[in-house]
C-alpha positions, 0 to 999 in steps of 0.5 A: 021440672019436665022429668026424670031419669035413672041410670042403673050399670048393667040395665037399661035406663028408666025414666019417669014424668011427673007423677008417673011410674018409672019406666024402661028406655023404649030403645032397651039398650040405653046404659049408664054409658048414655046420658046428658041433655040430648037424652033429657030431649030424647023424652021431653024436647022442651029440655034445657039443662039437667042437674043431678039429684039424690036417687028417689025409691023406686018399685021392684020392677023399675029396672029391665035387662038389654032387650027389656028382658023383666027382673025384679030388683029391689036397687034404687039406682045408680044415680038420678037426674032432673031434666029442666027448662031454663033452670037457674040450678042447672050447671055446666059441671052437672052436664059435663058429668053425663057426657057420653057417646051420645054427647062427647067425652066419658067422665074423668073422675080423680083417682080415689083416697085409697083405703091402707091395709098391710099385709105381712109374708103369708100375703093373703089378706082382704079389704071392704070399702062399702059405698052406698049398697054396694062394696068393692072387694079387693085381695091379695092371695098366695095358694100353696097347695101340695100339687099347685101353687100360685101368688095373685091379687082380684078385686070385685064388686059387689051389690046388696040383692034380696030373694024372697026377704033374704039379703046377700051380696050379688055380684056387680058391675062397674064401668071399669076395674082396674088392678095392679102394683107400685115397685113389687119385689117377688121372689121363688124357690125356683133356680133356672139350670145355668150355663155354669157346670160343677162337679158334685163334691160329695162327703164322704159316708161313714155311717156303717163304718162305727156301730154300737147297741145297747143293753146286753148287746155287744158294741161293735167297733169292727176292726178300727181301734177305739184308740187310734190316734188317726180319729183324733177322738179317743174311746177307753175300755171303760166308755165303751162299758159305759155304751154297754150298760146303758150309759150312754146319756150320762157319757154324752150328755144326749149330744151322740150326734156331736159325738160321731160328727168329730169321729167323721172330722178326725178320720177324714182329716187323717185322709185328706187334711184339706177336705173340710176347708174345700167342702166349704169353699164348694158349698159357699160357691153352690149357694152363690150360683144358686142365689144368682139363678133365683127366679125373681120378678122386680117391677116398678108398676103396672096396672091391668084394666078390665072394662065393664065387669064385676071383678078383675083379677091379675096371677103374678105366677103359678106352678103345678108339680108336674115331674117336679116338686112345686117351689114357694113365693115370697113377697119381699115388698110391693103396693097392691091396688085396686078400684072400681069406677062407678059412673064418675067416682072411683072407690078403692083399696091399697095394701102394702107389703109390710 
């Protein structure tokens, strides 16, 4: 072996001769995008092949931001390689894995083996899938708020960082992240105005038309005849003394409500026998035009690619209550996916509308 480099996302490259200390690429912008044997010979010429191995523990300040800016980071790296002299390990494979803009085509991982969550209509639900010190993050979100409301999925990554003994969760950045959905059925509230134009049919308002208190309060009939046929529900003498000493419950069963809505349906029939049945057609005609101006969004699959960065988030929709009330989501059915690419693996997670 005539040495090694180290490849961190988001730093500049280290290398390191053997027996001596890790040290930054002097050019300060080489990234985990460089790579190959072109780069072993940038250091030792005498390089003929490259073979990947396990990443080695490294010193805190092993690592240096573009331009060589000083950081102090307790990360080992993102992966690791030897730079050899007719080695009989080295293979083709591990040079076709390091290929980047200093030597042809970028890596093609395969898609990854896809973590399965579910998650039912409130649709906010969160999956982990932990690789080495890093984990990728991927949600689905519906925000209802009074004044705001929205429906969205975000994935991010994320490293284990240290300061001052404490460990927490940083953020990361992959080569790419990418997030989308397979066959998503979303419905709203929301009713676009139609071509279609109805007049309004209102029901007529009888609510001051009967009146009656309790107790030692007079019931009041006003000038309608508790027996008129023309009601089709007749009151005797004795209910109406029932209203007054406080009976009503025992008369009614506590369903006065049920009560009043026949007194309605008897006096509007005595006007107009047809009402009823047309209140019917018209509120059946309603909701029809309503279910047919719905706001919906049926798609089949699409997916949204953010190149290097720590997270990537898609908002199907929003609304804010500006001069209107706000209208809900409801999602019907849909595959909600999202993965990182770090160097040439995939990590990822689906969650499916259950």
């Amino acid at each position: 072996m005539l040495g090694r480099f180290s490849r961190y996302c988001g730093k500049v490259n280290s290398h390191q001769s053997p027996g001596g200390a890790w040290t930054e690429d002097p050019d300060c912008t080489s990234g985990c995008n460089i790579g190959g044997l072109s780069y072993c010979q940038k250091f030792w010429p005498g390089s003929t092949a490259i073979r990947q191995v396990s990443v080695s523990s490294k010193p805190n300040n092993a690592w240096r931001t573009a331009g060589c800016g000083f950081i102090v980071d307790d990360y080992d790296g993102t992966d690791e390689f030897e730079c050899v002299a007719n080695s009989p390990f080295a293979t083709v494979m591990a040079q076709e894995q390091l290929k980047g803009e200093s030597g042809g085509d970028k890596c093609n991982p395969p898609l990854p083996a896809y973590q399965l969550l579910t998650v039912g209509s409130g649709f906010n639900k969160e999956g982990t899938t932990q690789f080495g010190d890093r984990r990728f993050i991927f949600k689905t979100k519906k925000l209802n708020l009074f004044l705001f409301r929205s429906i969205s999925i975000k994935g991010k990554l994320q490293r284990r960082k240290k300061a001052l003994f404490v460990k927490y969760w940083g953020p990361s950045y992959a080569d790419e992240i990418v997030v989308g959905f397979d066959n998503m059925d979303l419905h709203t509230s929301y009713i676009f105005p139609t071509p279609q134009t109805y007049n309004t049919l209102f029901k007529p308002n009888f609510t001051k038309l009967v009146k009656f208190k309790l107790g030692n309060w007079l019931f009041d009939a006003m000038n309608i005849d508790v027996n008129i046929n023309a009601l089709r529900f007749n009151l005797t003498q004795a209910q109406i003394n029932s209203f007054v000493n406080s009976q009503l419950n025992q008369f009614i069963g506590g369903q006065l409500n049920n009560v009043w809505a026949g007194i309605e349906r008897g006096i509007i029939n005595a006007i107009d026998a047809s009402y009823i049945t047309r209140y019917a057609e018209y509120t059946k005609k309603v909701n029809s035009l309503k279910e047919q101006n719905r706001f919906r969004m049926t798609l089949g699959k699409a997916e949204k690619h953010q190149g290097y960065s720590h997270k990537n988030s898609w908002t199907f929709d929003w609304n804010v209550a500006l001069g209107q009330s706000t209208y809900s989501y409801d999602m019907k059915a849909g595959s909600f996916l999202g993965r990182a690419r770090v160097g040439c693996s995939w990590h990822g997670i689906r969650i499916v509308r259950q």
